[in-house]
C-alpha positions, 0 to 999 in steps of 0.5 A, a space after each residue: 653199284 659203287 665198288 665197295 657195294 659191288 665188293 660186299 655182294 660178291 663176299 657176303 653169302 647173307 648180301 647174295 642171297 637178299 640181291 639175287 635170291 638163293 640160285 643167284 647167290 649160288 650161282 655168283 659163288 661158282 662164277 667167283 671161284 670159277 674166276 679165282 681159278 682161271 689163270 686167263 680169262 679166256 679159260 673160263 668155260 662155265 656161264 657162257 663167258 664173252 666179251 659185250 658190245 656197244 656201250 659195254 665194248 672192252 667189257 667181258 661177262 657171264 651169265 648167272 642166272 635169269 638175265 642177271 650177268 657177272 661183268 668184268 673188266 681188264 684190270 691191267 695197265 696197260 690193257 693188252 690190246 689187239 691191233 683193231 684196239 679190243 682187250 686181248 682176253 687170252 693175255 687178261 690175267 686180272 679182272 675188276 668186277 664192274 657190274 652185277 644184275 641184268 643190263 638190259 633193264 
C-alpha cells in the first residue's frame, strides 16, 4: 500500500469498513487512538504490541483482528538505537504507519 493508501484507510471510517470489514474498522480505530495516546511506544498495552523479526526486523506491530496487524516504524532521525543496533522502543516517541492487513499471506 503507498502511503497516501495507507493515510486514507487509517482516516476513512467508509475506506475501513470496505478493506477490513466492521470489527477491523473497529478495531484500527482503537489502535490509532491507542497510539495517538501513547507518549512512548512502549506504553501501549492493547493489541498485543512487539517489535517483528526477519524481514520486518526494526518494525513494531499489533494485532487487529484475524491475522490482520497494524505495523509501524520508528519515525525519528536518527532511530534511537540499542547497542546490538535494534530501535530502542522505550525512547520511540513518533511512528510512521507502514503496513496494514495480514503479513503472513
Amino acid at each position: 500500500m503507498a502511503d497516501a493508501d495507507l493515510e486514507a484507510l487509517c482516516t476513512t471510517e467508509r475506506l475501513q469498513k470496505k478493506h477490513l470489514g466492521g470489527v477491523g474498522a473497529r478495531k484500527l480505530r482503537a489502535r490509532l487512538a491507542d497510539l495517538a495516546a501513547a507518549g512512548r511506544v512502549t506504553d501501549l498495552v492493547a493489541g498485543r504490541p512487539h517489535p517483528l523479526k526477519g524481514d520486518r526486523a526494526g518494525q513494531f506491530a499489533v494485532d487487529l483482528d484475524g491475522g490482520r496487524r497494524l505495523v509501524f516504524e520508528p519515525a525519528h532521525d536518527p532511530v534511537p538505537e540499542r547497542p546490538d543496533g535494534s530501535p530502542a522502543w522505550d525512547q520511540v516517541t513518533a511512528i510512521r504507519i507502514v503496513y496494514i492487513g495480514d503479513y503472513h499471506d
